[in-house]
C-alpha positions in Angstrom: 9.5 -15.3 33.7 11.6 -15.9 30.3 10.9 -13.8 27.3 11.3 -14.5 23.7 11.6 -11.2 21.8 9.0 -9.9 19.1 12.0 -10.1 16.3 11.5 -13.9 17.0 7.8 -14.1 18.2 6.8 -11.9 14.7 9.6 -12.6 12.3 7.5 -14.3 10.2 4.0 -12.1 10.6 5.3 -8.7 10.4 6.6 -6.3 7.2 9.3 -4.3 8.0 8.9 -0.6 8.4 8.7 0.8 4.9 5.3 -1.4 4.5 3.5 1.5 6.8 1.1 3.6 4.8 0.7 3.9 1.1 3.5 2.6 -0.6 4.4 4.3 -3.8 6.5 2.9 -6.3 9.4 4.9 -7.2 8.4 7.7 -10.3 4.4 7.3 -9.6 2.6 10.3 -10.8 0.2 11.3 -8.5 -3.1 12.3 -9.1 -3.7 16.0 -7.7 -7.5 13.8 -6.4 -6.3 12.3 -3.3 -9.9 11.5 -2.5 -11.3 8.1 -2.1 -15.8 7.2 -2.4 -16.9 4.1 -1.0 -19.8 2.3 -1.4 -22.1 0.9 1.4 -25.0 -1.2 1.0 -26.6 0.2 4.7 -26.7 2.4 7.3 -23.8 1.8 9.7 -25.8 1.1 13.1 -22.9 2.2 15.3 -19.2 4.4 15.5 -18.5 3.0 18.9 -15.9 -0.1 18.1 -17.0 -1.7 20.9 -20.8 -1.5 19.5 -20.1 -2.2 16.1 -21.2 -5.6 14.7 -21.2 -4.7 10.5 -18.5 -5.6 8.4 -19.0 -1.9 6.4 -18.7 -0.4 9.9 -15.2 -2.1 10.5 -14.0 -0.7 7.1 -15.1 2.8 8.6 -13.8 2.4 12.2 -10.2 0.7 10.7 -9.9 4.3 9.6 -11.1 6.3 12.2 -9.3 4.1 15.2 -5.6 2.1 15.3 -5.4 -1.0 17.4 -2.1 -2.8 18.4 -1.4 -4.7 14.8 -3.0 -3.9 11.3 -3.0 -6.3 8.4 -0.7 -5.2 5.2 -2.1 -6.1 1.4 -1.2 -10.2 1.9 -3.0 -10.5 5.3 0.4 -10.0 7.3 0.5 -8.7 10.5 2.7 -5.2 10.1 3.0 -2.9 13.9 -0.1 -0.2 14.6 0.1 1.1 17.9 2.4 -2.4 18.9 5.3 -1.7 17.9 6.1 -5.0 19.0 5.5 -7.5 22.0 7.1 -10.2 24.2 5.7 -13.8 24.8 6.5 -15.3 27.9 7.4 -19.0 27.3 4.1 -20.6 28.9 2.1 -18.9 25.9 0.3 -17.0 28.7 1.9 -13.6 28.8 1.9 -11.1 26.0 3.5 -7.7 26.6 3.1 -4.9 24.3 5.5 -2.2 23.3 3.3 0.9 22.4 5.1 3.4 19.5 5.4 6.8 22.5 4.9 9.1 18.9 0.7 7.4 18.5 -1.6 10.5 19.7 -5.2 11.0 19.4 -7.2 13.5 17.6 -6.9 16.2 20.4 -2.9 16.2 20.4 -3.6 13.5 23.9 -0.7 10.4 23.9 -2.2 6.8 23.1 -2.1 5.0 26.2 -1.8 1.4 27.6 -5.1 2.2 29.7 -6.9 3.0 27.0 -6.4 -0.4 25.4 -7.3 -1.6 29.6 -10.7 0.6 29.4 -11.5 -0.6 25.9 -11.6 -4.2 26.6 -12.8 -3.9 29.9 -15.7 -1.9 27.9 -16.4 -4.5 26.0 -16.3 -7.5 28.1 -18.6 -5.2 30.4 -22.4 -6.4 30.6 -23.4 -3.2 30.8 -22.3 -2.4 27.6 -24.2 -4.8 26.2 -21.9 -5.1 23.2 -22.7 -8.6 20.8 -19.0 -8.6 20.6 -18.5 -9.4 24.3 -18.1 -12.8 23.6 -14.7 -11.9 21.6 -12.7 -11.6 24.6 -13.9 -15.2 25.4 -12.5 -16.3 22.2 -9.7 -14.9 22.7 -8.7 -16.4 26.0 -8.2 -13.0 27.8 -8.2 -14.2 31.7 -11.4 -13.8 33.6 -13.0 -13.0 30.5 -16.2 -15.5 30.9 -16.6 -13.9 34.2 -16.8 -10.7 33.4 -19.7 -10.8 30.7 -20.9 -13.2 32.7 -21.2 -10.5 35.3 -19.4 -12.6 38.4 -16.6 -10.1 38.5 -15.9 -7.5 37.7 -14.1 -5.8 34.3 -11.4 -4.6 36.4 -10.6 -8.4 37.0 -10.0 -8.9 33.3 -6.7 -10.3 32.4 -5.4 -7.0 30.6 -3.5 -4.2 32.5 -1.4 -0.8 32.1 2.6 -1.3 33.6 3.3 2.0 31.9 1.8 4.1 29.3 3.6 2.7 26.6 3.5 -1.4 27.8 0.3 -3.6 28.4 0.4 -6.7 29.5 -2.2 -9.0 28.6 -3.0 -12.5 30.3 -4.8 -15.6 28.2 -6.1 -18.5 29.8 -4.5 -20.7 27.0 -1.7 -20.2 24.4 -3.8 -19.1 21.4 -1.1 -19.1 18.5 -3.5 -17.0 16.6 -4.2 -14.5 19.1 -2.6 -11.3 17.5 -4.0 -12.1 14.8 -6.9 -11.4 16.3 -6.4 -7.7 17.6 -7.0 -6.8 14.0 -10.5 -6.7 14.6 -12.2 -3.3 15.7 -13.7 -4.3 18.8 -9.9 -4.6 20.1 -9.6 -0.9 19.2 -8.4 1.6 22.0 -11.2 4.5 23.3 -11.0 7.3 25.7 -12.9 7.3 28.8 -12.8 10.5 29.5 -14.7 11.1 26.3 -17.0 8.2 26.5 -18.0 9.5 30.0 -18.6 13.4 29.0 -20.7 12.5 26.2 -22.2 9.4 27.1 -23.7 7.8 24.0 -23.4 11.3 22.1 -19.5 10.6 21.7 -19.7 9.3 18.4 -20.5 12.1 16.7 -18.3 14.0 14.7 -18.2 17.2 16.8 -17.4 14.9 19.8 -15.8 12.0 18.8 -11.9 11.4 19.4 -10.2 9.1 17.1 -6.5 7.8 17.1 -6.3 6.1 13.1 -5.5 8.3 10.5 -8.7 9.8 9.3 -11.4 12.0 11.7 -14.9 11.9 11.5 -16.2 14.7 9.8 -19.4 14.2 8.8 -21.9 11.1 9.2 -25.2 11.0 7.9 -27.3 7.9 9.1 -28.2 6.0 5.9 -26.5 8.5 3.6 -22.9 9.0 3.7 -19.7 9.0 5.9 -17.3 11.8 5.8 -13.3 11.3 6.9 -10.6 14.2 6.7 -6.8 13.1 7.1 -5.8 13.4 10.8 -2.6 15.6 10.6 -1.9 14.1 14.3 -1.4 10.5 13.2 1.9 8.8 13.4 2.3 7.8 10.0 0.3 11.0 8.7 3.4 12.2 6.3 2.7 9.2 4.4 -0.5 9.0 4.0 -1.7 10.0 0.9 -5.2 10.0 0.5 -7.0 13.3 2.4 -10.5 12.6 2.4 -12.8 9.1 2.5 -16.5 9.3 1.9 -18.5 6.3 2.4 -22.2 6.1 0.3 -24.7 4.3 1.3 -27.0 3.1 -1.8 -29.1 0.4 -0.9 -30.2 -0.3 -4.6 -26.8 -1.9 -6.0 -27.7 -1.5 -9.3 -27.9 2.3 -8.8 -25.0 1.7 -7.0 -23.3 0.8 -10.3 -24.8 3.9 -12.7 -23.4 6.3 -9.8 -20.2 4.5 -10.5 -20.0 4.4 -13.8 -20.6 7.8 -13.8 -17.4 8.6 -11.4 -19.4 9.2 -8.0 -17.7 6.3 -6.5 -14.7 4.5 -6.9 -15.5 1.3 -5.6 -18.9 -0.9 -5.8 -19.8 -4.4 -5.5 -20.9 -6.0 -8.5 -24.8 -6.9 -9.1 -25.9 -10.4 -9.5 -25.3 -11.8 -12.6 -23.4 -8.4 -14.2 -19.5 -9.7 -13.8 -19.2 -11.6 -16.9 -20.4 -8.5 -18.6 -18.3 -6.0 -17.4 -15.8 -7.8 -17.1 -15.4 -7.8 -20.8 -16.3 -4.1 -20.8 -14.2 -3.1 -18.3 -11.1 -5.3 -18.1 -9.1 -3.4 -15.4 -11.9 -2.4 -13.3 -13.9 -5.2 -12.9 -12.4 -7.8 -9.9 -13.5 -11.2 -8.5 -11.2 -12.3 -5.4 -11.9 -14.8 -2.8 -13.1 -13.8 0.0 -13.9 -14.8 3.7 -17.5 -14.6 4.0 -20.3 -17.2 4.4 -23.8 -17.0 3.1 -26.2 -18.7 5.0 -30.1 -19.4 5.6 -30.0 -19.1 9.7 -33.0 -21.4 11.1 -34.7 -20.9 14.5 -34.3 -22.9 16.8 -35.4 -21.6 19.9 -38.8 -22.0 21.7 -40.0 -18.7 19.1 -39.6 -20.6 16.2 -41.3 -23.1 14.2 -42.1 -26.4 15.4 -40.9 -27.8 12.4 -37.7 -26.5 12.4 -36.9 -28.6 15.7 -37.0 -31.5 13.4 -33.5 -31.9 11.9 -35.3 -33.8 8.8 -37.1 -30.5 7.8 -34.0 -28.8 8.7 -31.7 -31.3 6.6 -34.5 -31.0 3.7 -34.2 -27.8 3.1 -30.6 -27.7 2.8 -30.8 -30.2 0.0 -33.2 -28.8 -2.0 -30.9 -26.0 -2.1 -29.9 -25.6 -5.8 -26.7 -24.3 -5.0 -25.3 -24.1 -8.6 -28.1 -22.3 -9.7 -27.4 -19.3 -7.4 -23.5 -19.6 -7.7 -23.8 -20.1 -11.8 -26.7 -18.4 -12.6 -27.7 -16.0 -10.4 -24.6 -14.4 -9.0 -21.8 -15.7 -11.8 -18.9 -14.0 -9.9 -16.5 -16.4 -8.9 -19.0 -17.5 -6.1 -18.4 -21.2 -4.4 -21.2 -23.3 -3.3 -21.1 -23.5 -0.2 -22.1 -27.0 1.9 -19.6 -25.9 5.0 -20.0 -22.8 6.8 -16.5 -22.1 7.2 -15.5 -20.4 4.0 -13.4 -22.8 2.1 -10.2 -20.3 1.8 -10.0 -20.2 5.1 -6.3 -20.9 6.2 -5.2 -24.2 7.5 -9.0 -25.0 7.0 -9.6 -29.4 6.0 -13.1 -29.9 4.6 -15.0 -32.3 5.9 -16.4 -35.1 3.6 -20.1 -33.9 3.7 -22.1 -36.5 2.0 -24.8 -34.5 -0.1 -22.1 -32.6 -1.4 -21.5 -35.1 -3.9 -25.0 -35.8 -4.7 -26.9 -34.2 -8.2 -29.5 -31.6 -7.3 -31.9 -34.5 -8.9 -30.8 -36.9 -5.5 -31.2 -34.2 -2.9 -34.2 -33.1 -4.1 -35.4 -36.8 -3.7 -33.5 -37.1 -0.6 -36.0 -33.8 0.8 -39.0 -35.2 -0.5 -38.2 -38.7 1.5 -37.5 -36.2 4.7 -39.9 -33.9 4.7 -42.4 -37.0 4.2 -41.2 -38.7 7.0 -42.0 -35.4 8.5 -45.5 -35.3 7.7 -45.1 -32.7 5.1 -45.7 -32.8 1.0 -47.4 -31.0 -1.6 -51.2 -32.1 0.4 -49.8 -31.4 4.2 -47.8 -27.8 3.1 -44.9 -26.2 5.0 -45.4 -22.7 5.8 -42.4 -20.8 6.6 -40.9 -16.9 6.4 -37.7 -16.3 5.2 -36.3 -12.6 6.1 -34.1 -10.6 4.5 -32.4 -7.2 4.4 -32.8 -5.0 1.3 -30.9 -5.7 -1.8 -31.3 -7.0 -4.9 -29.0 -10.0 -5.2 -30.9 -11.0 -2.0 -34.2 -10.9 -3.4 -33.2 -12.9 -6.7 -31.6 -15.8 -4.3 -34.9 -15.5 -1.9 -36.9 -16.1 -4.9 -35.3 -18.6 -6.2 -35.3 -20.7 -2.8 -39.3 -20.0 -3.1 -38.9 -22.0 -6.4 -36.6 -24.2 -5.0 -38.4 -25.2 -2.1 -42.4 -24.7 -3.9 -42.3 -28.4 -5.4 -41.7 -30.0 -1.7 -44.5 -28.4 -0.3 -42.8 -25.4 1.4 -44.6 -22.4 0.8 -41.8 -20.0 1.3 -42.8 -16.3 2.1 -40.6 -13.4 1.8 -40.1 -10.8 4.0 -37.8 -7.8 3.3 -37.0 -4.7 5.7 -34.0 -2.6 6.3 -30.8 -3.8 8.1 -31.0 -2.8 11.7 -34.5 -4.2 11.3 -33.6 -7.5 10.2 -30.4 -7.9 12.6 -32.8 -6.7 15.7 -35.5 -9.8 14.7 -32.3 -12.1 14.5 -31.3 -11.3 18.1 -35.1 -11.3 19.8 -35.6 -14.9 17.8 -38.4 -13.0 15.7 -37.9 -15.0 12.6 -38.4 -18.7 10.9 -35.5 -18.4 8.5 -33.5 -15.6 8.0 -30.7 -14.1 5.4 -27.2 -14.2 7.3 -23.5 -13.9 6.5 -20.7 -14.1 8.4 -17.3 -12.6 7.5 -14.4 -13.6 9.4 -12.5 -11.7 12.2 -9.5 -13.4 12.1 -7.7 -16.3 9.1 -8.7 -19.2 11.2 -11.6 -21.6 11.1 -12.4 -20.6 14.8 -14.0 -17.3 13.6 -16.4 -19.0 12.1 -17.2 -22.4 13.9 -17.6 -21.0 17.7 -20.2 -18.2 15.8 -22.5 -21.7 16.1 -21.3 -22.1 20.2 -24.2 -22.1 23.2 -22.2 -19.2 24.5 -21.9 -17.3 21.0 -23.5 -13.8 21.1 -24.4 -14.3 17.6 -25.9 -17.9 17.3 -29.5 -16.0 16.3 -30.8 -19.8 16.1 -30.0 -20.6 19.7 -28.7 -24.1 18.2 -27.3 -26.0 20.3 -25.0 -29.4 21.2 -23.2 -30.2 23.7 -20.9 -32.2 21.6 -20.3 -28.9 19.3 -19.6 -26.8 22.4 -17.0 -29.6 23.9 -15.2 -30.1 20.4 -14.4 -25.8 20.1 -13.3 -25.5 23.8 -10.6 -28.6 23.4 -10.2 -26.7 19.9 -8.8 -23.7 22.5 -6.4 -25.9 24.2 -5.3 -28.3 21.5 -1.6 -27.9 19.7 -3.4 -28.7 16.2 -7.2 -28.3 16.2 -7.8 -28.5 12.4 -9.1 -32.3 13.2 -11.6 -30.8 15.4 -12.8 -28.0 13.4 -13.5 -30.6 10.7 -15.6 -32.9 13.1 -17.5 -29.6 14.3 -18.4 -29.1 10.4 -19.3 -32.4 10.4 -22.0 -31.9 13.4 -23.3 -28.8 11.7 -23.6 -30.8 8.1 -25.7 -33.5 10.7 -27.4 -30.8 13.1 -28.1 -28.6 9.8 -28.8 -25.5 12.1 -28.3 -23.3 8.9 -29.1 -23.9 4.9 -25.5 -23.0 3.7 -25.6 -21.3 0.4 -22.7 -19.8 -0.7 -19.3 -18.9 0.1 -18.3 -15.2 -1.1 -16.0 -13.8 -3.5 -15.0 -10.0 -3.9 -16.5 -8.7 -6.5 -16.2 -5.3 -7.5 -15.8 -2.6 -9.7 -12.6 -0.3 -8.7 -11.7 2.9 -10.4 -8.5 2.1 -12.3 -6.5 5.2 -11.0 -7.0 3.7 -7.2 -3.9 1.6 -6.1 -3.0 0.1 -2.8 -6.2 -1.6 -2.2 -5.4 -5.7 -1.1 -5.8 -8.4 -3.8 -3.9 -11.2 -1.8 -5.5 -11.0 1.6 -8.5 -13.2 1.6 -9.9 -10.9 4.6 -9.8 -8.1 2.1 -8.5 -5.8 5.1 -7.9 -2.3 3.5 -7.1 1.0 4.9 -7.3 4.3 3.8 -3.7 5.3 4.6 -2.7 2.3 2.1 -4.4 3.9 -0.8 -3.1 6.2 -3.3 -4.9 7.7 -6.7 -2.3 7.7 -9.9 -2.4 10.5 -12.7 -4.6 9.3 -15.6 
């Protein structure tokens, strides 16, 4: 089997050495405060990266736990525990060159089988991980069988040769596959830890962790507490010694904690940017950013019988006001979004999606003609729920859908509830509509577009086409699938399985004295070790 090397395979993905860990310009003052507060909107429902579905609880577990390949400030691949790997010439074969100096928390070497146990942990059924599916995605041999239960996880393409060198097998070249072991469900675990402790491992007195912060102290719903881990590889330059994460749920006290200096970093409330921004130039931040806001309908035999009709569905998406949210209600640099794949996405070609180039005034005609059709209208009423988790910009957007929608005869009601409430409704199909966003894994339309898959552990709408499926498994096999991703937008603009809303910018308040955080990376990727505090 013929090898190209990873100087040729990775030339162009990943930073040379000196991009590890925070990277101080030369004659930087350094604050004596290397400490850096988080916010976080909820309670992080698990540690375990093979658990974890939240985007807040990746931020967390990206410092806790090192895969093979992190992401550097402009979304570049730069070597974690890979050093570097090999690519056989088929596109099947990847073998991974583990750095001998990564350890774990307890002084123990980072192996090749912990990366073996990992996956096969997560492919598992037993583990009854939502992120099972990802090893589908990513081609990993046998994968479909194993979380389909017919073999087992043993069978999964992904072995040890040595301590320092996995191999792993894919069922089809995937030219944006290590792009995707970024992602914290790839992460590496111990199994002689997972199997002492059983589901106890996670906390701080028993976790093991191999990135460059421990676990020190987690409070469910209240904070998250990370010490520098004096073991890690790159621990002489890392600067920052302590990470707390917050959890506010009220963003607009969010925002008086930090402009009172108890956190350094906060999302922005609805409708505040233009403000601050003018009040605090360097601090205030919009950036573009891979996320997709989205009313998620149910489809499945629990949910409404009018949803199964795609002219209710369709209806509701165009009476949308879209501009209103984006311009009024949010004002951050928000896009309006009529694709769910977030439009600066790489490589990603929009679709020509014909209401998008409607007025508000011609969909909302458009929705009254459907819904009509329908047997709905201001004398025959709509009742649906829309849920949502706490927060405030969420509310202001649910209410204005209520006003949106009010005029057509849909009597919207609105039901709030905390976040492991809302996502446990989404995956027992207890909903009509509900509040969802999706922020991507991986720079590729795929992480979005095969969310809306038969076989997608998170398609809460059990939506479903046979066309859609076929079009994102040639996607797997084809040399340039950007035509198919547009037709599969193109179903979802037909099938309207969601009401998209928006896509997402970054918008945030940062401390001025913090430095080393992304602002070119549209998967806004940042890690601890990166981040440094300057003298004031």
């Amino acid at each position: 089997m013929k090898l190209t090397t990873a100087l040729s395979a990775l030339a162009l993905l990943v930073a040379a050495p000196t991009a590890f860990a925070a990277d101080v310009p030369e004659g930087t003052v350094l604050s004596e405060n290397q400490t850096y507060t988080f916010w976080l909107l909820d309670a992080i429902k698990s540690m375990d990266p093979q658990i974890n579905t939240d985007v807040e609880g990746s931020d967390v577990l990206r410092n806790l736990f090192e895969g093979l390949y992190n992401e550097d400030a402009k979304g570049a691949l730069v070597p974690a525990v890979a050093l570097n790997h090999d690519l056989s010439e088929d596109g099947l074969t990847y073998t991974f060159h583990l750095r001998p100096e990564a350890v774990w928390s307890d002084g123990k070497p980072v192996t090749a089988g912990d990366f073996v146990y990992a996956w096969g942990r997560l492919a598992d059924p037993e583990t009854a991980s939502e992120y099972a599916w990802y090893m589908e995605l990513m081609q990993v041999k046998n994968a479909a069988k194993v979380t389909a239960g017919e073999v087992p996880p043993s069978e999964l393409g992904v072995k040890a040769i040595d301590d320092h060198t996995l191999e792993v097998t894919i069922e089809t070249p995937l030219p944006y596959f290590p792009q995707m072991l970024v992602h914290a469900s790839t992460f590496p675990a111990r199994q002689d830890v997972i199997e002492k402790f059983g589901s106890d491992w996670t906390k701080p007195e028993n976790m093991v962790t191999n990135g460059a912060y421990t676990l020190t102290e987690h409070i469910l719903g209240e904070r998250v507490e990370m010490d520098k881990s004096d073991t890690y590889w790159d621990a002489d330059k890392t600067v920052m010694t302590h990470l707390t994460g917050l959890t506010v749920n009220d963003l607009n006290q969010a925002l008086t904690r930090y402009l009172a200096g108890e956190l350094d970093r906060v999302n922005i409330p609805a409708g505040q940017y233009p403000r601050l921004k003018k009040e605090y130039p360097d601090e205030a931040t919009s950036l573009p950013y891979s996320c997709s806001y989205i009313y998620m309908m149910n489809l499945s035999d629990k949910g409404p019988e009018a949803l199964k009709d795609v002219r209710v569905r369709k209806a509701l998406s165009y009476a949308m006001n879209r501009d209103v949210v984006v311009n009024n209600i949010l004002q951050g640099g928000q896009h309006p979004a009529y694709s769910w794949t977030h439009w600066a996405t790489a490589g990603f070609e929009m679709p020509e999606i014909d209401y998008a180039s409607w007025t508000q005034e011609e969909r909302n005609e458009k929705a009254k003609e459907l819904l009509a059709e329908a047997g709905y209208g201001p004398d025959n009423p709509l009742d649906l729920t829309l849920n949502y988790n706490t927060s405030d910009d969420h509310k202001k957007i649910a209410i204005a859908a209520q006003q949106f929608y009010r005029p057509l005869g849909i009597n919207l009601m609105l039901n709030n509830m905390e976040w492991k409430v809302h996502t446990d409704k989404m995956q027992s199909q207890d909903f009509d509509l509900a509040r969802y966003a999706w922020c991507g894994d991986y720079n590729e339309a795929s992480t979005y577009l095969d969310l809306f898959t038969s076989y997608s552990g998170h398609n809460s709408g059990k939506f479903y086409s046979e066309e859609y499926d076929a079009l994102m498994k040639e996607s797997k096999t084809a040399e340039d699938p950007q035509h198919l991703y547009t037709q599969a937008e193109q179903i979802l603009a037909e099938e309207m399985p969601a009401v998209p809303v928006y896509h997402y910018a970054k918008v945030d308040m940062i401390s001025s004295d913090i430095k080393g955080l992304p602002t070119e990376n549209v998967m806004q990727t940042w890690y601890g070790k990166d981040l440094y505090r300057v003298a004031e």
